[in-house]
C-alpha atoms as one frame of an Amber mdcrd trajectory, in Angstrom:
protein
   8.634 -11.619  -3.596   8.092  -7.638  -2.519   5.162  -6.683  -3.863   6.395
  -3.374  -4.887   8.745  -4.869  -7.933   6.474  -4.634 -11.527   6.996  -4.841
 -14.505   7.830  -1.726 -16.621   8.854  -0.539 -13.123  12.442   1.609 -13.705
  14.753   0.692 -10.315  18.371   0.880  -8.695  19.748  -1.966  -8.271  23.392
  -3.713  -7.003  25.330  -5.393  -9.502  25.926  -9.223  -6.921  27.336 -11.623
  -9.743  28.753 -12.142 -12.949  28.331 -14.378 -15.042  29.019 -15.789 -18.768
  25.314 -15.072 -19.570  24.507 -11.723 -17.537  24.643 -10.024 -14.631  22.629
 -10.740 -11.545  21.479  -7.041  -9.568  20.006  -7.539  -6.445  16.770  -4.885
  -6.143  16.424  -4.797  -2.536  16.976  -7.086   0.780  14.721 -10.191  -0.843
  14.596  -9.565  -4.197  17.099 -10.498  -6.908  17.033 -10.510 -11.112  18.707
 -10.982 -13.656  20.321  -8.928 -16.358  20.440 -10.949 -19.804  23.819 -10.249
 -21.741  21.506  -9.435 -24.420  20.389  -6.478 -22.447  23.015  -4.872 -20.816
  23.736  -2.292 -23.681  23.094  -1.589 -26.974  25.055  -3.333 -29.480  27.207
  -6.806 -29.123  28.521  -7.757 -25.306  31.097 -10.579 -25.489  32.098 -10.129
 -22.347  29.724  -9.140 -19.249  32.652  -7.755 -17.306  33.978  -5.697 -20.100
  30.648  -3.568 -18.972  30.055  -4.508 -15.339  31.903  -5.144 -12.072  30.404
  -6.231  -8.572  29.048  -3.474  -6.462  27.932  -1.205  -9.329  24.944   0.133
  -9.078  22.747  -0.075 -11.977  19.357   1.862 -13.332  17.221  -1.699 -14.300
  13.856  -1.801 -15.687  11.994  -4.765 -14.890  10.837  -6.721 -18.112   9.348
  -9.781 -16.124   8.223 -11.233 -12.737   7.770 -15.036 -12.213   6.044 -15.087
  -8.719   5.928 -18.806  -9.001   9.484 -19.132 -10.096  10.638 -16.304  -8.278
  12.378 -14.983 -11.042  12.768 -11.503 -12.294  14.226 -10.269 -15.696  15.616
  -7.269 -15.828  17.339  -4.690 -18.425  20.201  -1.873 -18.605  19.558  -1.066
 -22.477  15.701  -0.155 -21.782  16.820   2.385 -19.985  18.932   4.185 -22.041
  18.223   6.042 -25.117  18.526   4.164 -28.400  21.639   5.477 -30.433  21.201
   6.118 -33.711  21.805   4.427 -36.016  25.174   4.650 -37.723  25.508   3.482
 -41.470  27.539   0.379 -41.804  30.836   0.511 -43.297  31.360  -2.297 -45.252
  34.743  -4.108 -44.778  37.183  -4.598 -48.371  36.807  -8.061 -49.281  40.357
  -9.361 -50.249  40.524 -10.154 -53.735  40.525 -14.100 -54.766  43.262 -15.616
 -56.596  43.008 -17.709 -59.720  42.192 -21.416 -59.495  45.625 -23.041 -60.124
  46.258 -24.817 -63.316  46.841 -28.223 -62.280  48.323 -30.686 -65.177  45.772
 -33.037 -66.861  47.221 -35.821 -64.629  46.193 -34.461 -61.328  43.419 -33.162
 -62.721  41.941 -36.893 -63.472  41.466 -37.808 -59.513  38.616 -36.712 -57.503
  34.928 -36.446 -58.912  36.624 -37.493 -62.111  36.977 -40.828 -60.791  33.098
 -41.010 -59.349  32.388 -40.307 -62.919  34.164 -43.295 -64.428  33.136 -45.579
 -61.864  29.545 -44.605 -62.589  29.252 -46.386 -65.973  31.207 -49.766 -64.339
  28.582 -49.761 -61.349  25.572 -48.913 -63.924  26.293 -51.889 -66.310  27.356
 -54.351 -62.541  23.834 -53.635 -61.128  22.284 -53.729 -64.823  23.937 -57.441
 -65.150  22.814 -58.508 -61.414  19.184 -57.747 -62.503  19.297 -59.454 -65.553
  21.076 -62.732 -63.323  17.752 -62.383 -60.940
């Protein structure tokens, strides 16, 4: 690995590949990294190639060298200024509709039915402990 790449180091690098989790940016002839999709921007990336294409060339800063590894991580977003910070606008929640009135029929089915059986299986294991 050239000796020259450190980290906090600010480069130019070659976007080389694409991928569902980043972006890889090759630094110079022998050394490649890796962009996490986590750091290509501020803000949410869904989609890496909604930012990125092949051949782009990219201002990285180098967060991380594994010599042993040889694995470098790199980020876009450290290199650009932070936006501010925008206040969020919060979304209208639709409004919820009444339970429906269901007729006392229906309404006797489901958890109403766990609470009958509880008695029957309360006096059943209360007989088969008394038959021990």
């Amino acid at each position: 690995m050239s000796e020259k790449i450190e980290t906090g180091s600010v480069l130019t690098g070659k976007v080389t590949g694409i991928q569902p989790y980043g972006a890889f940016v090759a630094l110079d002839g022998n050394v490649q990294g890796l962009v996490h999709i986590s750091e290509i921007t501020h803000g949410y990336v869904k989609d890496v190639s909604e930012f990125l294409k092949v051949g782009d060339e990219v201002k990285v800063k180098v967060l991380s060298v594994d010599e042993e590894a040889g694995k470098v991580s790199l980020s876009i977003r450290a290199t650009e200024e932070t936006p501010a910070q925008q206040p969020r606008v919060r979304k209208p929640r639709p409004k919820r509709q009444a339970a429906a009135i269901m007729p006392e029929a229906e309404q006797q089915q489901g958890f109403n039915t766990l609470k009958e059986k509880l008695q029957e299986w309360i006096d059943q294991s209360q007989k088969e402990e008394i038959n021990k």
